[in-house]
N, C-alpha and C positions, 0 to 999 in steps of 0.2 A: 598417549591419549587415544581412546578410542576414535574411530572416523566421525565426526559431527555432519559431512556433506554426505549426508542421505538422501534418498528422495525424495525430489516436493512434494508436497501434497497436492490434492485434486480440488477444481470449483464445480459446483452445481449449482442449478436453481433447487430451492425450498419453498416452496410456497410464495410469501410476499421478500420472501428474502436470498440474498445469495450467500453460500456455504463452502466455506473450505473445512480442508479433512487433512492434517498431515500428521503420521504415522512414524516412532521412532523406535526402537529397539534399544536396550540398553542390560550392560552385562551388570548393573546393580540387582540387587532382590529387591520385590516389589515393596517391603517395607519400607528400605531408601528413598526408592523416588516419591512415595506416596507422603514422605516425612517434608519431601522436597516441595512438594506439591501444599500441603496442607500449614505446614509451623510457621506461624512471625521469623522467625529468626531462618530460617532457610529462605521464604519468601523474598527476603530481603539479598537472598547471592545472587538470583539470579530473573524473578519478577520486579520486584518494588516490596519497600516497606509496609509492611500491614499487617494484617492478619483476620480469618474468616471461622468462622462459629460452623463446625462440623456437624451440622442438622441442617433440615430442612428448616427453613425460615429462618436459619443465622444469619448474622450478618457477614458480607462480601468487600472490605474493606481495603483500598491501594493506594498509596498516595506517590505519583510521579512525581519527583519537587521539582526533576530536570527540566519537564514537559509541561508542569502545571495539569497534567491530568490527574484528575481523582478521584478512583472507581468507589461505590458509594451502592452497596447492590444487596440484594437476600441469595441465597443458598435455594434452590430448586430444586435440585435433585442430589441425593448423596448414600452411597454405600462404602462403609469404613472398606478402606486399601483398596475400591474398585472405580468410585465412581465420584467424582463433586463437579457439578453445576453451577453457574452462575450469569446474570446478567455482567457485562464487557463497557456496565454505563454505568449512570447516578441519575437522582430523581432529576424527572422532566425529560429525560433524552430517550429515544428509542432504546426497545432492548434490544440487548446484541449477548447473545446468549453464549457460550463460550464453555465444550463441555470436555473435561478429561477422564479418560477410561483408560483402566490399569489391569494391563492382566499378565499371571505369571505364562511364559510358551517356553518349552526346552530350556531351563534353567534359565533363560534373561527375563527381562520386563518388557512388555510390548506398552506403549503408549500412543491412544487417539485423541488426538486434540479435533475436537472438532468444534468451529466456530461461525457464527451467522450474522449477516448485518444487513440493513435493509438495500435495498436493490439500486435506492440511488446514492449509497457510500461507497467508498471505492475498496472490492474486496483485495484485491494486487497490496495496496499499504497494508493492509491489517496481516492477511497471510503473512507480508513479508517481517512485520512484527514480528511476529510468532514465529518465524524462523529464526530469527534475532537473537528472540526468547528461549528459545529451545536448544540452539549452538550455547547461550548462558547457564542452561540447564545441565547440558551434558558436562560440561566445565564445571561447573560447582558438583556434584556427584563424584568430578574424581579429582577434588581437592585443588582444583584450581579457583580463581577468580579472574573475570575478565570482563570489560567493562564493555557496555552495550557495542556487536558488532558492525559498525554502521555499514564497512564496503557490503556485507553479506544484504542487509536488508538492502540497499540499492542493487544489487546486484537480482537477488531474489523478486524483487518487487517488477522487476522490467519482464522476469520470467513469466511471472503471475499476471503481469496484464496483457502479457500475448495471449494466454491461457481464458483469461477472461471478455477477451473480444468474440470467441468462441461462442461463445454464450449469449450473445448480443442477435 
């Protein structure tokens, strides 16, 4: 299995919001991961069950049954195999914008996930989410399954909020 412990990503401020950025490499063609990224039926190895209408103003649909969360969102920004956007909520809740960029570099697939939430949520959990998510991503891409990794997100999440006192 390829190495899943890459390196974290980075926090910033954004505006009224704070911003992680974490960046993966991966030895599929960019049509895998982008299939990974976009179909009901892949969504479900390694996000949550759902699925999202590849345009601008489609629907961004996720349903956690574990967590009781469920994402409830429109599509904002999207370029077939390079690029989909989406709010990271459901009506009523702040947006929390959440965007993937795909591009092919020396035969792999480089991926930027980059995600915003407003300033008084705690960005340390969500990064460490997405780290979660992203160890479940690279697992599903090379035929494995593995079920959400929780030591990683605690682990990850205490990195992230050293990282984000920084910023204070």
């Amino acid at each position: 299995m390829t190495d899943i412990n890459q390196a974290p990503g980075t926090l910033s401020r954004a505006g009224d919001y704070l911003q992680g950025q974490l960046e993966r490499t991966f030895k599929q063609d960019q049509q895998a991961l982008w299939r990974m990224l976009t179909l009901s039926e892949s969504l479900a190895q390694w996000l949550a069950p759902g699925s999202i209408e590849l345009r601008v103003g489609g629907a961004a649909n996720l349903n956690f049954a574990d967590s009781g969360t469920v994402i409830d969102s429109t599509v904002t920004a999207f370029d077939a195999l390079h690029l989909i956007e989406y709010s990271w909520s459901s009506a009523g809740q702040p947006l929390r914008p959440v965007r993937f960029e795909v591009q092919a570099v020396n035969g792999d697939t480089c991926l930027t996930l980059t995600v915003r939430v407003p300033q008084s949520e705690d960005i340390a959990r969500t990064c460490a989410g997405w780290e979660a998510h992203l160890m479940m991503l690279q697992c599903a891409l090379e035929g494995a399954s593995i079920k959400f990794p929780f030591e990683r997100f605690k682990t990850t999440r205490e990195m992230y909020k050293a990282k984000a006192a920084l910023l204070a």
